[in-house]
mmCIF file as Biopython writes it, N, C-alpha, C and O atoms, coordinates in Angstrom:
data_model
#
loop_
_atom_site.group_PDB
_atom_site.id
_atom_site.type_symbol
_atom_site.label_atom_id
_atom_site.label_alt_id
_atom_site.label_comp_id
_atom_site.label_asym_id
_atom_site.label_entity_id
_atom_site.label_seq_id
_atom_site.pdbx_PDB_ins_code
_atom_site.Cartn_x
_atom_site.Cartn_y
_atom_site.Cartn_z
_atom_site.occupancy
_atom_site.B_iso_or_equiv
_atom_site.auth_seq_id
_atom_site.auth_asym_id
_atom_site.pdbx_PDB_model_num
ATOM 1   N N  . UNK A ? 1  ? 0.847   -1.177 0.000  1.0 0.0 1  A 1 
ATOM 2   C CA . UNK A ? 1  ? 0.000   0.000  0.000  1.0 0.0 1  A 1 
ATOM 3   C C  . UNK A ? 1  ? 0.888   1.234  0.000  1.0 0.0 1  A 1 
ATOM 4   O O  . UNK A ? 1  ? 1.782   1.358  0.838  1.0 0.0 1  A 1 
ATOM 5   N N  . UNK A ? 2  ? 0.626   2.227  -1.017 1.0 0.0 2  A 1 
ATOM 6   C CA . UNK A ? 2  ? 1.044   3.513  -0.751 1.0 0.0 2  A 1 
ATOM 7   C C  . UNK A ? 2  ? 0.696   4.346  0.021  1.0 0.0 2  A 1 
ATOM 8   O O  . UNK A ? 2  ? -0.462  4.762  -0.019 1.0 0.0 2  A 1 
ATOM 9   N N  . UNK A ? 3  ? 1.697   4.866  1.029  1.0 0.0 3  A 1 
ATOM 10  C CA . UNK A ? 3  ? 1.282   6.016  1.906  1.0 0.0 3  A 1 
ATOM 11  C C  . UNK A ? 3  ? 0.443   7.663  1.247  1.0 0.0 3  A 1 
ATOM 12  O O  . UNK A ? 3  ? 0.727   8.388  0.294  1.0 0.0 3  A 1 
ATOM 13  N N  . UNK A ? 4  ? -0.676  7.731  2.323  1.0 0.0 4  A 1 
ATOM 14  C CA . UNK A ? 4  ? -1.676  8.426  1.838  1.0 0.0 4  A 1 
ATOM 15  C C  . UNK A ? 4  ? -1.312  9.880  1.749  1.0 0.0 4  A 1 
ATOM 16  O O  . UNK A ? 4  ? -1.810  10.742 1.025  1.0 0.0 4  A 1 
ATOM 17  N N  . UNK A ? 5  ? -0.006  10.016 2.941  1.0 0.0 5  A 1 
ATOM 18  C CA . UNK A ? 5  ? 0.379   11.476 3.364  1.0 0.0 5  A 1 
ATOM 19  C C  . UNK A ? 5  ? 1.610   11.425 2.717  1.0 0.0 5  A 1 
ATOM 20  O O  . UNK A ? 5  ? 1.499   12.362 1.927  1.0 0.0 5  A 1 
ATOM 21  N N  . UNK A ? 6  ? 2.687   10.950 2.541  1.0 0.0 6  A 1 
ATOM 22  C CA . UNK A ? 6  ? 4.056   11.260 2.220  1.0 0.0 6  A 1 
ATOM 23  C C  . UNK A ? 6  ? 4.153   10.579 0.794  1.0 0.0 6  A 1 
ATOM 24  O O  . UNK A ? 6  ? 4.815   11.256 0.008  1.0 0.0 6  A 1 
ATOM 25  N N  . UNK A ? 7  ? 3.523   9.102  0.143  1.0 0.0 7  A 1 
ATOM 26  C CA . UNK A ? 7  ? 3.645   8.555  -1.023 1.0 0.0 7  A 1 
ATOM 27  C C  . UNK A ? 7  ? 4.530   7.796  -0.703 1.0 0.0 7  A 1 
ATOM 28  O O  . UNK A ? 7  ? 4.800   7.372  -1.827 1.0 0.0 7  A 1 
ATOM 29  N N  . UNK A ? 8  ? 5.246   7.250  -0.002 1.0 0.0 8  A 1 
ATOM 30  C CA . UNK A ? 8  ? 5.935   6.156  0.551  1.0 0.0 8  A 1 
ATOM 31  C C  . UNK A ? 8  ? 5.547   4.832  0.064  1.0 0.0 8  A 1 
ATOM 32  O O  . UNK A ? 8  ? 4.673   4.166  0.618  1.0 0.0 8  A 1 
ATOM 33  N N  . UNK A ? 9  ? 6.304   4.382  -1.147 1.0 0.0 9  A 1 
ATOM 34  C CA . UNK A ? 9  ? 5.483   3.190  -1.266 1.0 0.0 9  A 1 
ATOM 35  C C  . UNK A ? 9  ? 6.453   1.828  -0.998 1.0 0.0 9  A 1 
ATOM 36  O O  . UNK A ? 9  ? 6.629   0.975  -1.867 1.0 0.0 9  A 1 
ATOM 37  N N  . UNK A ? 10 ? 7.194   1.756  0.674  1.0 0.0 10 A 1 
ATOM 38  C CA . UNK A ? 10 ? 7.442   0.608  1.068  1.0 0.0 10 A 1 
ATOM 39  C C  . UNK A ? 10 ? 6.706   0.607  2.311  1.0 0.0 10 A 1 
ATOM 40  O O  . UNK A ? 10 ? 7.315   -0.025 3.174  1.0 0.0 10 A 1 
ATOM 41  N N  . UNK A ? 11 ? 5.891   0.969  2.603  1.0 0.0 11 A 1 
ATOM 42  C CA . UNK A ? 11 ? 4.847   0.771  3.451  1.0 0.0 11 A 1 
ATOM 43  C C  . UNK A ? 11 ? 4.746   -0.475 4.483  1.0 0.0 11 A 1 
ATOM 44  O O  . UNK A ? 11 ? 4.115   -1.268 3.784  1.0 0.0 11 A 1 
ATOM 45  N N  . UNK A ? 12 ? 4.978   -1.145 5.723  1.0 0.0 12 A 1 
ATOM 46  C CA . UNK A ? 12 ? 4.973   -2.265 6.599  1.0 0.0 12 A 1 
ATOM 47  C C  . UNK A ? 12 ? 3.932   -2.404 6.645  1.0 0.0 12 A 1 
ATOM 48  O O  . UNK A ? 12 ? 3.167   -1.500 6.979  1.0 0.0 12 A 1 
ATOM 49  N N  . UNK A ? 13 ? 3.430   -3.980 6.216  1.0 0.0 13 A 1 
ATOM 50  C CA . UNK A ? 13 ? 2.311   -4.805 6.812  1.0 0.0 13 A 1 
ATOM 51  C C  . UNK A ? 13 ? 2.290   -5.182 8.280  1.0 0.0 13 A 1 
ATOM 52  O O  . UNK A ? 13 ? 3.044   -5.986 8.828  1.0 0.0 13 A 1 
ATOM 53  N N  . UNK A ? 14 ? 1.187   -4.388 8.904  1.0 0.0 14 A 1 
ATOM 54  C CA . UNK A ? 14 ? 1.114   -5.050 10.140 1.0 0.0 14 A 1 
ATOM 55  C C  . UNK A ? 14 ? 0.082   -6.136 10.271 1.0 0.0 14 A 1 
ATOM 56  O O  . UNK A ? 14 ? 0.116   -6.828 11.289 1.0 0.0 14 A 1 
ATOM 57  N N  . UNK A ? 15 ? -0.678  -6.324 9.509  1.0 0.0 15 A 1 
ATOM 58  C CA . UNK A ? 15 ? -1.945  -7.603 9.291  1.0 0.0 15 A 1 
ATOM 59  C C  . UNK A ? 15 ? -2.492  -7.531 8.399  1.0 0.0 15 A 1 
ATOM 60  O O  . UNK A ? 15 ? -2.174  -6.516 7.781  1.0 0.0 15 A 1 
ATOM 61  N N  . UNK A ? 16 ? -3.399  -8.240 7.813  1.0 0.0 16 A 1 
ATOM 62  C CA . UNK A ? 16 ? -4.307  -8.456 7.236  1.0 0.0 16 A 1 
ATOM 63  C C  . UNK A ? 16 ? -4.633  -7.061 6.579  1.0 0.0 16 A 1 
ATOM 64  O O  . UNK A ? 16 ? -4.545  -7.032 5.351  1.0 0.0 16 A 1 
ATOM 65  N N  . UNK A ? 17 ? -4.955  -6.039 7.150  1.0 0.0 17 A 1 
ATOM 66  C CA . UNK A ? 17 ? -5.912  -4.743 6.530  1.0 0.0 17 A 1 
ATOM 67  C C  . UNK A ? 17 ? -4.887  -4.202 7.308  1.0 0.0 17 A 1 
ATOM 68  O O  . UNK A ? 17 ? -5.448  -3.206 7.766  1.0 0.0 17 A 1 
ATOM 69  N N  . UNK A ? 18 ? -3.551  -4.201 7.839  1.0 0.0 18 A 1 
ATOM 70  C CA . UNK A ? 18 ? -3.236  -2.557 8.717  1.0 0.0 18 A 1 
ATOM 71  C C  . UNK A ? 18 ? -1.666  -2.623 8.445  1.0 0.0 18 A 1 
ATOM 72  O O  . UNK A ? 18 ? -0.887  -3.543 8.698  1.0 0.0 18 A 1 
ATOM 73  N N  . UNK A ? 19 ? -1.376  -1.127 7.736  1.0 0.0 19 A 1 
ATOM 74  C CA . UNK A ? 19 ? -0.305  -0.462 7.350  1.0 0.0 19 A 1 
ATOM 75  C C  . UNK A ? 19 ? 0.127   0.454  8.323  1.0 0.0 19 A 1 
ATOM 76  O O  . UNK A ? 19 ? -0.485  1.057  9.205  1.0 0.0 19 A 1 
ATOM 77  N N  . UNK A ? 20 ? 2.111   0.421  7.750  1.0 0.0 20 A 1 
ATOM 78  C CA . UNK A ? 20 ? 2.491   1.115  8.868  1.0 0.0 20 A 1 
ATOM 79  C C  . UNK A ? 20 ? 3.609   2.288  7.780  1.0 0.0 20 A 1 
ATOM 80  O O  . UNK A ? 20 ? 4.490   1.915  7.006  1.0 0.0 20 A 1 
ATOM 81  N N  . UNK A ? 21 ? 3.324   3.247  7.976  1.0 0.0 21 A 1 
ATOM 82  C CA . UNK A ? 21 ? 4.595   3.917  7.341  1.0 0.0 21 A 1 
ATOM 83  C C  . UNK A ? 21 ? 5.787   4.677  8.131  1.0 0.0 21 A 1 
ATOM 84  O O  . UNK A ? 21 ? 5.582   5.518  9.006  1.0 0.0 21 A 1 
ATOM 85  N N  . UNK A ? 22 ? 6.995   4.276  7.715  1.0 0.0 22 A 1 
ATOM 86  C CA . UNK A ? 22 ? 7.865   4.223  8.924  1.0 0.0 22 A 1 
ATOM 87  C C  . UNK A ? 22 ? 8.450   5.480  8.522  1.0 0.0 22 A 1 
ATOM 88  O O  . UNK A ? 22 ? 9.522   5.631  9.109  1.0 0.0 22 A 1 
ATOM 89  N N  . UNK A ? 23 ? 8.121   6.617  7.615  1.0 0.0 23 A 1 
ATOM 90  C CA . UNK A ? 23 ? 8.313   7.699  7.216  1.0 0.0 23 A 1 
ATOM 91  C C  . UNK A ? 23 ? 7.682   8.664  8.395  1.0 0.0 23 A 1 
ATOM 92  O O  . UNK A ? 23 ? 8.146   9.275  9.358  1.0 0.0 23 A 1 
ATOM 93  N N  . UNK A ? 24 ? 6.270   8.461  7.761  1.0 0.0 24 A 1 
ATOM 94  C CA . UNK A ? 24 ? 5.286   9.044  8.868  1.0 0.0 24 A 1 
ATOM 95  C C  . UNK A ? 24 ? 4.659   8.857  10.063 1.0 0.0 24 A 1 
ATOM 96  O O  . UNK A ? 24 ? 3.721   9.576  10.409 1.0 0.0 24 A 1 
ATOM 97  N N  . UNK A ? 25 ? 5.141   7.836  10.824 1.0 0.0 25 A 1 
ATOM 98  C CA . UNK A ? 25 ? 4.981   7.103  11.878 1.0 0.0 25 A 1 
ATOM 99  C C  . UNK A ? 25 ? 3.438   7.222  11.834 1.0 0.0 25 A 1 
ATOM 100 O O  . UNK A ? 25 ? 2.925   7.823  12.778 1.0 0.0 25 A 1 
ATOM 101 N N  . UNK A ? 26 ? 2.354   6.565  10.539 1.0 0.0 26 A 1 
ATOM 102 C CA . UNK A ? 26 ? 1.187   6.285  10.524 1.0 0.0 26 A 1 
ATOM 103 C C  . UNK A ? 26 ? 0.637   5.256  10.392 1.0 0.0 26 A 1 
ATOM 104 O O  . UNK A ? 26 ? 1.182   4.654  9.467  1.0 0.0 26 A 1 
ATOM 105 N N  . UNK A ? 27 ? -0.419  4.518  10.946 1.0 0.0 27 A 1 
ATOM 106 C CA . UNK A ? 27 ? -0.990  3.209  10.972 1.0 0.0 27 A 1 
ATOM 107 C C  . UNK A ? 27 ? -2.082  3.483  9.726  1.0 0.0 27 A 1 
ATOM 108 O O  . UNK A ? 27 ? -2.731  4.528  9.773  1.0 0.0 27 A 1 
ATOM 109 N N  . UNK A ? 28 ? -2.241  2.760  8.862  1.0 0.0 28 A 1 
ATOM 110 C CA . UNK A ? 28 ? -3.347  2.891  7.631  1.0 0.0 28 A 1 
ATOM 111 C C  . UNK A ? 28 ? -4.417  1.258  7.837  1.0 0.0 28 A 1 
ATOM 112 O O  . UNK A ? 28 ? -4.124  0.066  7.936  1.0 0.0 28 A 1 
ATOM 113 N N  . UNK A ? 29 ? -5.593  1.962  7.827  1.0 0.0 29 A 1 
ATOM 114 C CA . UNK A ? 29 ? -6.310  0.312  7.637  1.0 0.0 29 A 1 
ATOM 115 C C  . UNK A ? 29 ? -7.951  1.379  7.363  1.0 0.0 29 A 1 
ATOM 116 O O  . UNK A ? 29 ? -8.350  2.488  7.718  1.0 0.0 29 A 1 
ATOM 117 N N  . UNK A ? 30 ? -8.492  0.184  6.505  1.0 0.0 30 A 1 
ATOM 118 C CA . UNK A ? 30 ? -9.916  0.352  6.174  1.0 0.0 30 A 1 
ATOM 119 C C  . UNK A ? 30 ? -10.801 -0.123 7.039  1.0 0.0 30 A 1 
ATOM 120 O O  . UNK A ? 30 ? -10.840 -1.308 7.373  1.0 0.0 30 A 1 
ATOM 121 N N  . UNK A ? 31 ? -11.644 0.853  7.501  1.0 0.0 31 A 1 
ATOM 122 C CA . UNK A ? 31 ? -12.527 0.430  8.268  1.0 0.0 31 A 1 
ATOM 123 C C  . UNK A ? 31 ? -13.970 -0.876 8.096  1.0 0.0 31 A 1 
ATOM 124 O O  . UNK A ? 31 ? -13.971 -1.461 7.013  1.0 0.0 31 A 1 
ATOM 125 N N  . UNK A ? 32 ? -14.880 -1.201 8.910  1.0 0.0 32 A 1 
ATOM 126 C CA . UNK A ? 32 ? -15.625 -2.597 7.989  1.0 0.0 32 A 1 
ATOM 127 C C  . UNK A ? 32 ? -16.863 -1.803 6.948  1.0 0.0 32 A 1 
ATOM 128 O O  . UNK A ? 32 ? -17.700 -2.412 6.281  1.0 0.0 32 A 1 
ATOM 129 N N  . UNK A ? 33 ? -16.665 0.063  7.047  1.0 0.0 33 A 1 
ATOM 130 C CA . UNK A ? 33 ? -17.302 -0.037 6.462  1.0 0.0 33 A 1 
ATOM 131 C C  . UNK A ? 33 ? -16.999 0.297  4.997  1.0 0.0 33 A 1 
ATOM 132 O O  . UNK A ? 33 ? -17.790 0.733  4.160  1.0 0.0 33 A 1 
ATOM 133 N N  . UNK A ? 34 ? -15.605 -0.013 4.840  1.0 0.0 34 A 1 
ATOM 134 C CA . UNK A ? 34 ? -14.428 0.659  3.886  1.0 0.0 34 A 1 
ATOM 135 C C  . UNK A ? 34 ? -14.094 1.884  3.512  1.0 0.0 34 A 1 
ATOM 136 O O  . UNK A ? 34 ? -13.691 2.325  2.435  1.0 0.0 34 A 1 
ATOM 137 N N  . UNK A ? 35 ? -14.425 2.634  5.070  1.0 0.0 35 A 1 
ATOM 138 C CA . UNK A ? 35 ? -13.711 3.889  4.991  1.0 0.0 35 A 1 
ATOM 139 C C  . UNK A ? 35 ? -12.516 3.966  5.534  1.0 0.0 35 A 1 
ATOM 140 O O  . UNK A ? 35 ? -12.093 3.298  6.478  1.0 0.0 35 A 1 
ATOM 141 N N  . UNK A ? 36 ? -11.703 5.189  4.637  1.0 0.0 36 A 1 
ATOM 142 C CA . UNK A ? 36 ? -9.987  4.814  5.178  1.0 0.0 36 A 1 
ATOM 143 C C  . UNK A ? 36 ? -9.310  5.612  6.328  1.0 0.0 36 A 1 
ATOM 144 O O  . UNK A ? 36 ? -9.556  6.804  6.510  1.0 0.0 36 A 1 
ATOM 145 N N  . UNK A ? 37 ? -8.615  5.038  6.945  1.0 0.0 37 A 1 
ATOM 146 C CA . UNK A ? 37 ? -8.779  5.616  8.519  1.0 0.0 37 A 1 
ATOM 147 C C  . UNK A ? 37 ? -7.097  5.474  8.930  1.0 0.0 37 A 1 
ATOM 148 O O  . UNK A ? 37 ? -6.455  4.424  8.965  1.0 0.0 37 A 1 
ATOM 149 N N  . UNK A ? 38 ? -6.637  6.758  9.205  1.0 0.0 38 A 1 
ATOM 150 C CA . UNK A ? 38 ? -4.898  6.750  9.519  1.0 0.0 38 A 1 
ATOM 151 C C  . UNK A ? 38 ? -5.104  7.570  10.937 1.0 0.0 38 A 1 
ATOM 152 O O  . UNK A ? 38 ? -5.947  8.350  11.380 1.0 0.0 38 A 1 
ATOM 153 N N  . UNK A ? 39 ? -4.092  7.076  11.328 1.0 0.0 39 A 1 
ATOM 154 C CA . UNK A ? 39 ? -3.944  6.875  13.093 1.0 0.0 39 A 1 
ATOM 155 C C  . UNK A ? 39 ? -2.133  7.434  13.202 1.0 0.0 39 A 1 
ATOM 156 O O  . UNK A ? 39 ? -1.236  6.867  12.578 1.0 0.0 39 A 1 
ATOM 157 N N  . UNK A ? 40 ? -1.941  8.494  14.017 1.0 0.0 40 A 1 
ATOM 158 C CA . UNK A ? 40 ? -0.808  8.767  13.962 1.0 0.0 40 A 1 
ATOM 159 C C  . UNK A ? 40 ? -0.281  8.226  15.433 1.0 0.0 40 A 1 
ATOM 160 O O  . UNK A ? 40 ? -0.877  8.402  16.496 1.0 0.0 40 A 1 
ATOM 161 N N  . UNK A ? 41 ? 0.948   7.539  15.257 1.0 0.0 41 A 1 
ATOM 162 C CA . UNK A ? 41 ? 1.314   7.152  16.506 1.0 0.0 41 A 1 
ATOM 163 C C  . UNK A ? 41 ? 2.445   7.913  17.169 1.0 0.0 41 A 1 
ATOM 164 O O  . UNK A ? 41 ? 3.480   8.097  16.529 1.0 0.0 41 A 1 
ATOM 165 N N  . UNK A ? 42 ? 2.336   8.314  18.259 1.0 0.0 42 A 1 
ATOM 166 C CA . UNK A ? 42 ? 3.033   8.793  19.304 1.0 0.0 42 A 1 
ATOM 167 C C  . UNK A ? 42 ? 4.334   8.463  20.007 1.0 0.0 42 A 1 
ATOM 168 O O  . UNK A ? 42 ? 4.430   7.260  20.250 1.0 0.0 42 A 1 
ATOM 169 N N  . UNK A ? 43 ? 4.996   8.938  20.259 1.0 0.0 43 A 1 
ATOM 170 C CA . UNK A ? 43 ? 6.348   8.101  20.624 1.0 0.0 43 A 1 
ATOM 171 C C  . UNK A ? 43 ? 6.386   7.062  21.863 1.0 0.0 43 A 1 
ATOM 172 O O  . UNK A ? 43 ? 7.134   6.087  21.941 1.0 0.0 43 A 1 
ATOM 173 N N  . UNK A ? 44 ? 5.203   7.567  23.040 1.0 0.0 44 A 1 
ATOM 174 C CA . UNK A ? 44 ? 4.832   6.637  24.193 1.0 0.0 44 A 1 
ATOM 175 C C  . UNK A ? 44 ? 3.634   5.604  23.553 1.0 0.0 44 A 1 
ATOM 176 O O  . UNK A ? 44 ? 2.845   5.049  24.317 1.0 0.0 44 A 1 
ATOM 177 N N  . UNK A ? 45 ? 3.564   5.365  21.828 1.0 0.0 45 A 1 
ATOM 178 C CA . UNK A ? 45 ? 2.767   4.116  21.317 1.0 0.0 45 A 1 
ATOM 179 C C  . UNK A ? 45 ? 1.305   4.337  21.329 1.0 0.0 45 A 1 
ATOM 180 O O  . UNK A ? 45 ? 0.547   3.487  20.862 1.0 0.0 45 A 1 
ATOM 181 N N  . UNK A ? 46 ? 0.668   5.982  22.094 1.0 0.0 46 A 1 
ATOM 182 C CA . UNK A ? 46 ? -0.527  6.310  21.590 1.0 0.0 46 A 1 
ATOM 183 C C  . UNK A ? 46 ? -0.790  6.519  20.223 1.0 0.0 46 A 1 
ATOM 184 O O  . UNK A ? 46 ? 0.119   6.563  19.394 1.0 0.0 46 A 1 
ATOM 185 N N  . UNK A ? 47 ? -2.182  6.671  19.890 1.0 0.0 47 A 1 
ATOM 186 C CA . UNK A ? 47 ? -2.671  6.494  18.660 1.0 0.0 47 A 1 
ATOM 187 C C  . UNK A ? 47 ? -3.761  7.509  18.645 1.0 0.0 47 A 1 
ATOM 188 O O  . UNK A ? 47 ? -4.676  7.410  19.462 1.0 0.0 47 A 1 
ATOM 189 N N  . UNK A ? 48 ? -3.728  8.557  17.706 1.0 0.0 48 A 1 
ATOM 190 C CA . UNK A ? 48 ? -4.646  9.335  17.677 1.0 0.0 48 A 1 
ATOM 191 C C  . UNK A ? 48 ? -5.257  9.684  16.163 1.0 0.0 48 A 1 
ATOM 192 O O  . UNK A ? 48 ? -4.384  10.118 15.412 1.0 0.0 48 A 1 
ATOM 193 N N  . UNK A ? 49 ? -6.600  9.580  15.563 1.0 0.0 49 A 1 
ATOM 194 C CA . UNK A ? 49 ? -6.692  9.680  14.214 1.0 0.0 49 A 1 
ATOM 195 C C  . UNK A ? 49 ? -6.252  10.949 14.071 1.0 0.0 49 A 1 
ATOM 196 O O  . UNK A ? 49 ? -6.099  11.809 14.938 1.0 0.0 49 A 1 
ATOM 197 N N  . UNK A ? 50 ? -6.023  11.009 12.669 1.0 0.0 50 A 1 
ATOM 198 C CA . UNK A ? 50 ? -4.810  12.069 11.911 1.0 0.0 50 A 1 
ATOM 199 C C  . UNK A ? 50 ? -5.818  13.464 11.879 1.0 0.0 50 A 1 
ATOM 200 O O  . UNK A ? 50 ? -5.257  14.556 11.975 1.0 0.0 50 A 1 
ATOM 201 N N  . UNK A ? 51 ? -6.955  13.423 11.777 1.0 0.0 51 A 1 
ATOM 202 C CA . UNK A ? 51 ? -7.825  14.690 11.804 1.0 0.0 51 A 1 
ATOM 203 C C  . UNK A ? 51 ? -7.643  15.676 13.220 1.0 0.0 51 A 1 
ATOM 204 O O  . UNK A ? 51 ? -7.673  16.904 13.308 1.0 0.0 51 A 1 
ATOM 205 N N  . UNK A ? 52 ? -7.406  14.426 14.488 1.0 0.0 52 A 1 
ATOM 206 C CA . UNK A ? 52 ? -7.300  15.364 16.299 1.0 0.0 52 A 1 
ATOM 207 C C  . UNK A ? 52 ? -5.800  15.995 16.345 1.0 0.0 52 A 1 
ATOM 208 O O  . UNK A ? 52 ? -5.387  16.884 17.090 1.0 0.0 52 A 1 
ATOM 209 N N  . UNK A ? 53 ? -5.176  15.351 15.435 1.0 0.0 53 A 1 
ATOM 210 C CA . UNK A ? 53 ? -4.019  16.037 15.608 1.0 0.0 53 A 1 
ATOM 211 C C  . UNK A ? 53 ? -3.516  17.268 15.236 1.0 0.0 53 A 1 
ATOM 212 O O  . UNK A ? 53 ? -3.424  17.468 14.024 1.0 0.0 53 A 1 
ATOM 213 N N  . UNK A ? 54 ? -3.002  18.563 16.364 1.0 0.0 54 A 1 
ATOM 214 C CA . UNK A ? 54 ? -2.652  19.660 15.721 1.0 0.0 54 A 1 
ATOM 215 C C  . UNK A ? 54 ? -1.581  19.974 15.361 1.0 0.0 54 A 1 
ATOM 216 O O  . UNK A ? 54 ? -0.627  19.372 15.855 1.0 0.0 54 A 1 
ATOM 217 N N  . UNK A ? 55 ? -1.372  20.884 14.506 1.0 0.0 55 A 1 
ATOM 218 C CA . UNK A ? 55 ? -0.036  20.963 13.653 1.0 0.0 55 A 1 
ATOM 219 C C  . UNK A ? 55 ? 0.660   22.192 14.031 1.0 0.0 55 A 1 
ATOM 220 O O  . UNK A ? 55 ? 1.733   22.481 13.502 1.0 0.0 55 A 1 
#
C-alpha cells in the first residue's frame, strides 16, 4: 500500500488490513465499512486519528 500522506510506497504490513509507514509514523487500515482511517502514533505508542491532531 502507498502512503496516503508522504507517497511512501514501502509501506509495513502489520496484518491483514493494517499499514504502517515508517516515514510518517502512521498506521493505515480500512474500516468494515471501507472507509480509510490513519492513526498517527506517538512516541509513548498512543494512537490518535490524523484529523485530532494539531499541527
Amino acid at each position: 500500500m502507498k502512503c496516503p500522506i508522504c507517497g511512501n510506497e514501502h509501506t509495513g504490513k502489520l496484518s491483514k488490513s493494517r499499514y504502517f509507514c515508517s516515514d510518517c509514523f502512521i498506521e493505515i487500515f480500512y474500516s468494515k465499512s471501507r472507509e480509510l482511517k490513519i492513526l498517527k502514533i506517538l512516541e509513548d505508542g498512543t494512537a490518535f486519528p490524523v484529523s485530532m491532531i494539531e499541527k
